[in-house]
GUDOTOR-134491 format. One record per residue (C-alpha): residue number from 0; chain; x, y, z. Coordinates in steps of 0.02 Angstrom, whole numbers, plus 50000, padded with zeros to 5 digits. Example, Ala and Ser with C-alpha at 12.3 -4.5 7.8 and 13.67 -1.06 7.14 Angstrom:
% GUDOTOR-134491
resi:chain:east:north:up
0:A:50615:49775:50390
1:A:50684:49947:50357
//
This chain:
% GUDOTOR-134491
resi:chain:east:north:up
0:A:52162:50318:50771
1:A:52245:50305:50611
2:A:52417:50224:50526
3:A:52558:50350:50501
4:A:52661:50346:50344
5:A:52775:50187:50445
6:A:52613:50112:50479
7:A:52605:50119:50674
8:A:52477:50220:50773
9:A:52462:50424:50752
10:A:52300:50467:50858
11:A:52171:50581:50808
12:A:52106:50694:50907
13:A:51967:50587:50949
14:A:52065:50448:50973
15:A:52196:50537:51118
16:A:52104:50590:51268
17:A:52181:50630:51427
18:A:52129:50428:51489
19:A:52133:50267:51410
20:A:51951:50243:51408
21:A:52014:50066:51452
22:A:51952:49987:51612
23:A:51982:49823:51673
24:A:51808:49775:51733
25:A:51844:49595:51805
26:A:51791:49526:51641
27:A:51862:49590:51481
28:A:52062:49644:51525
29:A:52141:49801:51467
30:A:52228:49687:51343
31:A:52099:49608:51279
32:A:51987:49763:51259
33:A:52149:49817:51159
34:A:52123:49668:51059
35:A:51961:49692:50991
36:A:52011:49884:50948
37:A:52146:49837:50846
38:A:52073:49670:50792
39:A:51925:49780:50701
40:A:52064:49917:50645
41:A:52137:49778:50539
42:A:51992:49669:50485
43:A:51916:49866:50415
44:A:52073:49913:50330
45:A:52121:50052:50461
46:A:52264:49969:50488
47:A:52341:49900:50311
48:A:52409:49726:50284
49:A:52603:49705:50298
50:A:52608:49892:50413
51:A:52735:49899:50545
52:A:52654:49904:50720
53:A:52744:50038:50818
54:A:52729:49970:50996
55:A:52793:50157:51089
56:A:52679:50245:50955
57:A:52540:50121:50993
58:A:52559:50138:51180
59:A:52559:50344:51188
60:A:52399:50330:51056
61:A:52283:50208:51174
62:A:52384:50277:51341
63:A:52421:50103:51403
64:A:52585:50037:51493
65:A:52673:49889:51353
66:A:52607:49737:51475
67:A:52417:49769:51398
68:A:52495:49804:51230
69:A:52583:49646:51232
70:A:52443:49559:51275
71:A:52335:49612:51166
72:A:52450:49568:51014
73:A:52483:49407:51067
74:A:52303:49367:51087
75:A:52298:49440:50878
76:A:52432:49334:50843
77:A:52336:49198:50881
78:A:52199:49236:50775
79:A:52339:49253:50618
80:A:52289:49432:50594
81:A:52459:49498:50668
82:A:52628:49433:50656
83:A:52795:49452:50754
84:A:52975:49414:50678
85:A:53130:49429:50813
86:A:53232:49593:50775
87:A:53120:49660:50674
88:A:52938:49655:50806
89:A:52769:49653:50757
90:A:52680:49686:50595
91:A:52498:49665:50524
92:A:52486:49508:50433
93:A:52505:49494:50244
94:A:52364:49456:50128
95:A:52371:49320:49995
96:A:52283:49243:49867
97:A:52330:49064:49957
98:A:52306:49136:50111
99:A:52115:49180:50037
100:A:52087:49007:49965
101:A:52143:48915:50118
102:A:52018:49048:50217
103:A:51880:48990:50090
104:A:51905:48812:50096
105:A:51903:48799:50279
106:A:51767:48905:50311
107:A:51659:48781:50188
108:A:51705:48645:50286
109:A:51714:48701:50457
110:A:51559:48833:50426
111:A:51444:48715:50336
112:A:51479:48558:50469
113:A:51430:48671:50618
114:A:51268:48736:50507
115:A:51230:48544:50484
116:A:51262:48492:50688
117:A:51170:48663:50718
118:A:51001:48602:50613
119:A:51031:48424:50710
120:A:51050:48499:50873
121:A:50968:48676:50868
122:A:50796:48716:50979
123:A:50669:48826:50959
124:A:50762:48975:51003
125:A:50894:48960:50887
126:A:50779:48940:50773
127:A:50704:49134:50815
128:A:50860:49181:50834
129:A:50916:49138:50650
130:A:50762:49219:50599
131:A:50777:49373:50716
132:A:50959:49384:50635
133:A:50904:49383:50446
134:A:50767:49517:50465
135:A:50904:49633:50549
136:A:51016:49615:50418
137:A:50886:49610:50272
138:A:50806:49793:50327
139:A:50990:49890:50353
140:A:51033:49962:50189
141:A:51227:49933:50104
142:A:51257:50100:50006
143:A:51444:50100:49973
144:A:51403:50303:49957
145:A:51371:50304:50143
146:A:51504:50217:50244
147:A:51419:50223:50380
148:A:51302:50088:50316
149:A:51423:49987:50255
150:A:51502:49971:50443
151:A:51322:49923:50516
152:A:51289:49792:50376
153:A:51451:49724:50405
154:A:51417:49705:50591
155:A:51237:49630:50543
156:A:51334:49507:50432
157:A:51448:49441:50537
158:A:51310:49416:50690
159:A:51210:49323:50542
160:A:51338:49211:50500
161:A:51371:49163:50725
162:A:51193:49145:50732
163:A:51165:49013:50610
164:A:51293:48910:50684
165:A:51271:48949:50857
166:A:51166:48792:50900
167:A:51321:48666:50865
168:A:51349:48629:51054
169:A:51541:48623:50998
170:A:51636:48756:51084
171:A:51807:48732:50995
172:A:51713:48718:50825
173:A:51637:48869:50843
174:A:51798:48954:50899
175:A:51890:48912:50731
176:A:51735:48972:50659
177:A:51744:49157:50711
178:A:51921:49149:50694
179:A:51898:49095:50492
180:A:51762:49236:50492
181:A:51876:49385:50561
182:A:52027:49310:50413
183:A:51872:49297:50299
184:A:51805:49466:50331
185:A:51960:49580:50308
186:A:51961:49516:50132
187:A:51760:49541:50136
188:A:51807:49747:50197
189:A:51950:49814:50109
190:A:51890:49744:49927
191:A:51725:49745:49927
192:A:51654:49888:50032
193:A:51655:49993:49864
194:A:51540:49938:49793
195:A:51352:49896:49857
196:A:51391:49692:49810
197:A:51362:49614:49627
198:A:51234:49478:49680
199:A:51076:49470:49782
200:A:51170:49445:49925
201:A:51000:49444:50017
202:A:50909:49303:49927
203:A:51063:49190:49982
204:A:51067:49242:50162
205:A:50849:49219:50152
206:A:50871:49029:50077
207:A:51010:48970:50172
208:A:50906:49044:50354
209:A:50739:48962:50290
210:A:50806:48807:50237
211:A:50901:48794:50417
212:A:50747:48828:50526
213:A:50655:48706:50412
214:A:50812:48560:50457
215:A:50805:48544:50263
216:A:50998:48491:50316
217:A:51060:48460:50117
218:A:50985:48611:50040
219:A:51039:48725:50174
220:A:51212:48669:50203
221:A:51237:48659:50003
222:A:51160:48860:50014
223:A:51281:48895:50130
224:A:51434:48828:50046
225:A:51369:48878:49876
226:A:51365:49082:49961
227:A:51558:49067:50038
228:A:51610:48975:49878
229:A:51561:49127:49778
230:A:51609:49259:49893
231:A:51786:49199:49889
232:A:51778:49190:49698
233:A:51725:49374:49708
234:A:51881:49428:49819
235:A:52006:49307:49717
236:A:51960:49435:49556
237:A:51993:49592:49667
238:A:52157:49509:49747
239:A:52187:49484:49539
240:A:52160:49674:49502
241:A:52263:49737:49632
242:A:52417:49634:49587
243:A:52416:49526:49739
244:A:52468:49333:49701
//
């Protein structure tokens, strides 16, 4: 699946097969299997910020009826990563740099409390799961040369970053959590996948995880916030170099 020149949907080969390949198992609805398709299509860049989203194109590329469609942009809507204006339909949200700073700030607050009630709260088994988490994404290589590393780190990343704060006990916390991480993380992709990263990204990761599973609360929480601090200085210089205010 890729965006045409108006920025809908103009399948690839791969991407139009004679079914759906969408199967509403009881669980996860058509719609909200459409979701996460189109929710990673715009968090990688597939589908560029401010693009029209062609709902008849859309529909003939994932050969769905509009009810799933529908659904599944309202549930992106909801995560601010799509957008809908009457008269003129839906459209992939539009990048900012005060749209990046608010994603920063919150994430330090909201990301760094649940570390904290996670350390409080945690047992044993988040604790090996933190661990478990870190050695995954410390032994998969980031060559900017080989995207398909860069797709596999990114997925290591993100399960890092869910893992450390998975022991808060606080559903709704963790909830605006991954939502601030998706908002986060198509900054994260479309700038900075070029390049294999301009800091030992792996130290940081290493401290904050060790200082967590130790309940060193200060020093890991001050890690953490220190690491998303930095990374949002890093995409407010590539926002800068692209001519986005």
């Amino acid at each position: 699946m890729v965006p045409d020149d108006d920025g809908a949907f103009a399948p690839t080969t791969e991407d139009a097969p004679s079914s759906s390949g969408f199967l509403d198992d009881g669980k996860n609805t058509i719609g909200s299997q459409l979701a996460s398709r189109l929710r990673e299509a715009i968090i990688s860049g597939e589908l560029q910020a401010g693009s029209k989203i062609n709902l008849d194109k859309a529909r003939k590329t994932f050969n769905v009826s509009l009810s799933p469609l529908r659904e599944g942009l309202a549930r992106l809507i909801s995560d601010g990563l799509v957008e809908f204006e009457d008269n003129r339909g839906y459209r992939v949200s539009s990048i900012s740099l005060a749209n990046l700073e608010e994603i920063t700030t919150l994430r330090e607050e909201f990301e760094v409390f649940a570390l904290r009630e996670s350390m409080r709260l945690g047992d044993v088994e988040w604790e090996g799961n933190v661990m478990r988490a870190l050695h995954r994404l410390n032994r998969t290589e980031r060559d900017a040369a080989r995207p398909e590393t860069l797709e596999r780190w990114e997925e290591l990343h993100r399960e890092f970053h869910l893992t450390l704060i998975s022991g808060c006990g606080k559903p709704i916390l963790l909830h605006f959590c991954r939502l601030l991480l998706n908002l986060n993380d198509r900054y994260r992709r479309v700038f900075l996948t070029r390049t294999s990263g301009d800091r030992n990204v792996s130290q940081e990761h290493s401290e904050i995880a060790q200082g967590a599973v130790a309940r060193d609360l200060d020093y890991a929480c001050d890690m953490l916030r220190q690491h998303i601090h930095r990374t949002g200085t890093n995409l407010r210089k590539h926002l800068a170099t692209k001519g986005i205010l």
